[in-house]
N, C-alpha and C positions, 0 to 999 in steps of 0.2 A: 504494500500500500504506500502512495504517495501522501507524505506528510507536509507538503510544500505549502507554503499559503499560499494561494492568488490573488494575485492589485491590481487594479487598474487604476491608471494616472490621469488627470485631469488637469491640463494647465488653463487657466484665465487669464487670457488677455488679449484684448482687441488685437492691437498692433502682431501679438502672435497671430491671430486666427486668420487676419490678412495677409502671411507672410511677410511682416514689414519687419518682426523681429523673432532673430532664430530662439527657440525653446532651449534654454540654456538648464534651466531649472526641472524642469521635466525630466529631460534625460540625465541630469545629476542625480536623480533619486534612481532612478532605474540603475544606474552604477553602483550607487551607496548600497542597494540591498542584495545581502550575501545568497549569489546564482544557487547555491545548495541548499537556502531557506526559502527562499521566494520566486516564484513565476511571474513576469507581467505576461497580462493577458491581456491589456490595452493600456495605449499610450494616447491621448487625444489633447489637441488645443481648440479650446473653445473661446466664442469671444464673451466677453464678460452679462451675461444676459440669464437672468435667476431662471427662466422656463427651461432654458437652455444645460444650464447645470444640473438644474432635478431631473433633468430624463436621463441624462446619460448616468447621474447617481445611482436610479432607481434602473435601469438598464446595467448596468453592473453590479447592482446589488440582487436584485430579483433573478435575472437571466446570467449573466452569467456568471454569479454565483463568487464572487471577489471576498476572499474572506479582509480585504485590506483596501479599500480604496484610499487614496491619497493624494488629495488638492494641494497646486501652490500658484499662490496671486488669489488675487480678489480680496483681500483679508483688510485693507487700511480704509484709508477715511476719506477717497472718492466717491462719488454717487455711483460710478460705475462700479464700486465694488461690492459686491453682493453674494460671495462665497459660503460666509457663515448662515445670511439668511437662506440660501439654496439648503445648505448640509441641515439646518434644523427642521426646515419644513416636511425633508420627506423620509426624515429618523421618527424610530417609534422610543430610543430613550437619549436619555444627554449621556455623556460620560466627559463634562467639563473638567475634571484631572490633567486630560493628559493635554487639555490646549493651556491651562491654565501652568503647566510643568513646563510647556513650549516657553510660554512668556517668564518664568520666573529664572529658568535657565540662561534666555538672551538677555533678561535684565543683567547680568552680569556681565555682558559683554557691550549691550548698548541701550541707554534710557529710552530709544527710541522704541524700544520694544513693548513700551506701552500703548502702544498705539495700534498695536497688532488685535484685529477684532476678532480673530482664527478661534474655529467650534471645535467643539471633537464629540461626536454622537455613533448610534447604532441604529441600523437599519437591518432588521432581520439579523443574520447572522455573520452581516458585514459591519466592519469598523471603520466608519470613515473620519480623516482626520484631515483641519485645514492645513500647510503649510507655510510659512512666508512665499515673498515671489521672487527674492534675491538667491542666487545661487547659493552665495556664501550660507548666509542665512536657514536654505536648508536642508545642507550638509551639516551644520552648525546644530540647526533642532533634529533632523530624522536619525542622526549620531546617538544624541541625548537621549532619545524616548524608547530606540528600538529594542532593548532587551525587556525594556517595561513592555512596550506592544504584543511581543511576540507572547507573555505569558498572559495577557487581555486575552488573545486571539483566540490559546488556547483552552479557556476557561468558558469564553464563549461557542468556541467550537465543542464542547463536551469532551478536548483531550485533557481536563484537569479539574479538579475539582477547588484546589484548596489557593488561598491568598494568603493564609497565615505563615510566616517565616519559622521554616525550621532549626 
């Protein structure tokens, strides 16, 4: 049996979506995550538009079955950005920890980090989580949170039971 999670990637941003700027950040995540733990099973750049982000959410969460979706951009304090209202609207719980670990991590590196409006919920038996939109930034967070995730994953996926430290 394959124990691999599957993700799919969702980058926001206009200027991506129109080829005007390469997906730098996207494809750093799909790097950052260790080929023998994780499979992506889609990589997509969409432009910043919330209908737009809850189909392909719920199309990777429902259909193809993503035990890990993971956004980066749409997360500051444009009117274009709208990633966290997309990731809440079409999650059935919150699991604010781990966006809330995102920001208290990068406070440490930059005050700006408070400004980051990035969700992090559950959709069925997917975990979707926002990332920053700067490359740096999220190699910086998906570094920080990924051994915390991968035991999320498996607790949700029913390969664990327990959260208490032995």
């Amino acid at each position: 049996m394959d124990n691999k999670y599957t993700v799919g990637i969702i980058t926001a941003s206009d200027k991506g979506s129109k080829g005007e700027r390469e997906d730098i950040s996207g494809r750093r995540i799909r790097e950052i995550l260790p080929a023998e733990n994780y499979e992506v099973v889609s990589c997509k750049v969409l432009p910043d538009e919330q209908e737009e982000l809850e189909q392909e959410m719920i199309h990777l969460a429902d259909e193809c079955k993503c035990n890990l979706i993971l956004t980066t951009g749409g997360t500051g304090f444009s009117r274009r950005d709208v990633t966290p209202e997309a990731t809440l609207a079409v999650c059935d719980r919150n699991a604010p920890g781990i966006a809330e670990a995102i920001r208290a991590y990068s406070m440490t590196i930059t005050k700006r980090a408070m400004l980051s409006r990035g969700a992090s919920a559950i959709r069925g038996q997917s975990l979707i989580v926002n990332l920053p939109g700067s490359p740096k930034a999220v190699e910086e967070s998906l570094t920080y949170i990924l051994d915390s995730l991968e035991h999320g994953m498996d607790i949700l996926l029913g390969r664990d039971g327990e959260c208490a430290r032995r």
